[in-house]
C-alpha positions as CSV (number, residue, x, y, z in Angstrom):
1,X,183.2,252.7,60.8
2,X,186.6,250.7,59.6
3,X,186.7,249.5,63.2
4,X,183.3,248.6,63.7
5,X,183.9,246.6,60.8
6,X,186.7,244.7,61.6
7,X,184.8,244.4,64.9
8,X,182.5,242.6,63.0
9,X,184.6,240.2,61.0
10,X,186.5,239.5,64.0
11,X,183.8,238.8,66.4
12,X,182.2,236.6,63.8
13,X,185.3,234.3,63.4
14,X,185.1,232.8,66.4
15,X,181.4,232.3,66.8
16,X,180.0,229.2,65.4
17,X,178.3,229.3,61.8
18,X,174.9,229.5,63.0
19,X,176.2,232.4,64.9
20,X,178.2,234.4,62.3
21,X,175.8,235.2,59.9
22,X,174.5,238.8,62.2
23,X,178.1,239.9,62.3
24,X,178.5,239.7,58.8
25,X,175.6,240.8,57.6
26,X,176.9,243.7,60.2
27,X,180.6,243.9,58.5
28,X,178.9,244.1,55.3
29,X,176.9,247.0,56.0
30,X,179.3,248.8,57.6
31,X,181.6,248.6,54.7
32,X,178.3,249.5,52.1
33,X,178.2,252.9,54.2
34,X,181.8,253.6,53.8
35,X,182.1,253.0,50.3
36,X,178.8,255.7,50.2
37,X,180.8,258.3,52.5
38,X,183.7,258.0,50.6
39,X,182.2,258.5,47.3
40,X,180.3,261.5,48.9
41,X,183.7,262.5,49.4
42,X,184.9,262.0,46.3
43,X,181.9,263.7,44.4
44,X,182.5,267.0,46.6
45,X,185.8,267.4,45.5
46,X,187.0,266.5,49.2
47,X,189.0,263.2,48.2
48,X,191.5,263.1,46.0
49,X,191.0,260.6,42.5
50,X,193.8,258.4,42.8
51,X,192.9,257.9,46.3
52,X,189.8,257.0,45.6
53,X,190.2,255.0,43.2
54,X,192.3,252.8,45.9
55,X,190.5,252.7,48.5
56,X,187.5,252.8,46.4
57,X,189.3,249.2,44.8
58,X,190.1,247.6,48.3
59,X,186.6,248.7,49.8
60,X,184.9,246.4,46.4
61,X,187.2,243.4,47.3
62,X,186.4,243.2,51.1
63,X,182.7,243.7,50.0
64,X,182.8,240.7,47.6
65,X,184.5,238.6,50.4
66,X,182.1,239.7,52.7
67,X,179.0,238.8,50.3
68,X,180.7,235.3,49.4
69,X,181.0,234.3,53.3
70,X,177.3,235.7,53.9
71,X,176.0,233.3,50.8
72,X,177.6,230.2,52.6
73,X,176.6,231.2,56.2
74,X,173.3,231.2,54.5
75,X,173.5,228.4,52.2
76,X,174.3,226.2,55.6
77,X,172.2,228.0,57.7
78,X,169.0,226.9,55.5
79,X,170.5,223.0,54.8
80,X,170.7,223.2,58.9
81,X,167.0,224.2,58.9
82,X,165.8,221.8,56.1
83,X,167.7,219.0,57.9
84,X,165.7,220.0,61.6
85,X,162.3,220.3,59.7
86,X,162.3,217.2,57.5
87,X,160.5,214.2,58.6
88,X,162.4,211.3,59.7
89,X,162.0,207.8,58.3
90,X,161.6,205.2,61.4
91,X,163.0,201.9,60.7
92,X,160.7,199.3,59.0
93,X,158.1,202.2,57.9
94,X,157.1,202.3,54.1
């Protein structure tokens, strides 16, 4: 899962922004599952607290990274859209 993640994040940095938004949308879930496993871990007793608590920390930062880069792919993707799909004005129309 950590690599398919990074897999993600790294295949979407070199794609153009229309492009990204799957692979992050990807990354994101992908790290969402973790953070689930690894508090299944946790919960059984399985995972130390500290470490959790770490990983737990790191896992919360990459996900708010991941969730701000998502709402800008999206926020561009849809001004992208609204630019295609609005009419345009021909010179010396009223």
């Amino acid at each position: 899962m950590f690599i398919e993640t990074i897999e993600a994040i790294a295949s979407a940095t070199f794609l153009s922004p229309s492009e990204k938004l799957p692979y992050v949308r990807l990354a994101t879930r992908k790290v969402e599952t973790i953070k689930i496993l690894l508090l299944v871990l946790w919960e059984t007793k399985s995972f130390a607290d500290k470490r959790y608590i770490d990983l737990s920390s790191k896992l919360e930062t990459i996900s708010k990274m991941l969730s701000g880069w998502n709402g800008q792919l999206t926020k561009l993707t849809q001004q992208t859209q609204s630019k295609q799909n609005s009419p345009v004005a021909k010179a010396g129309e009223k």
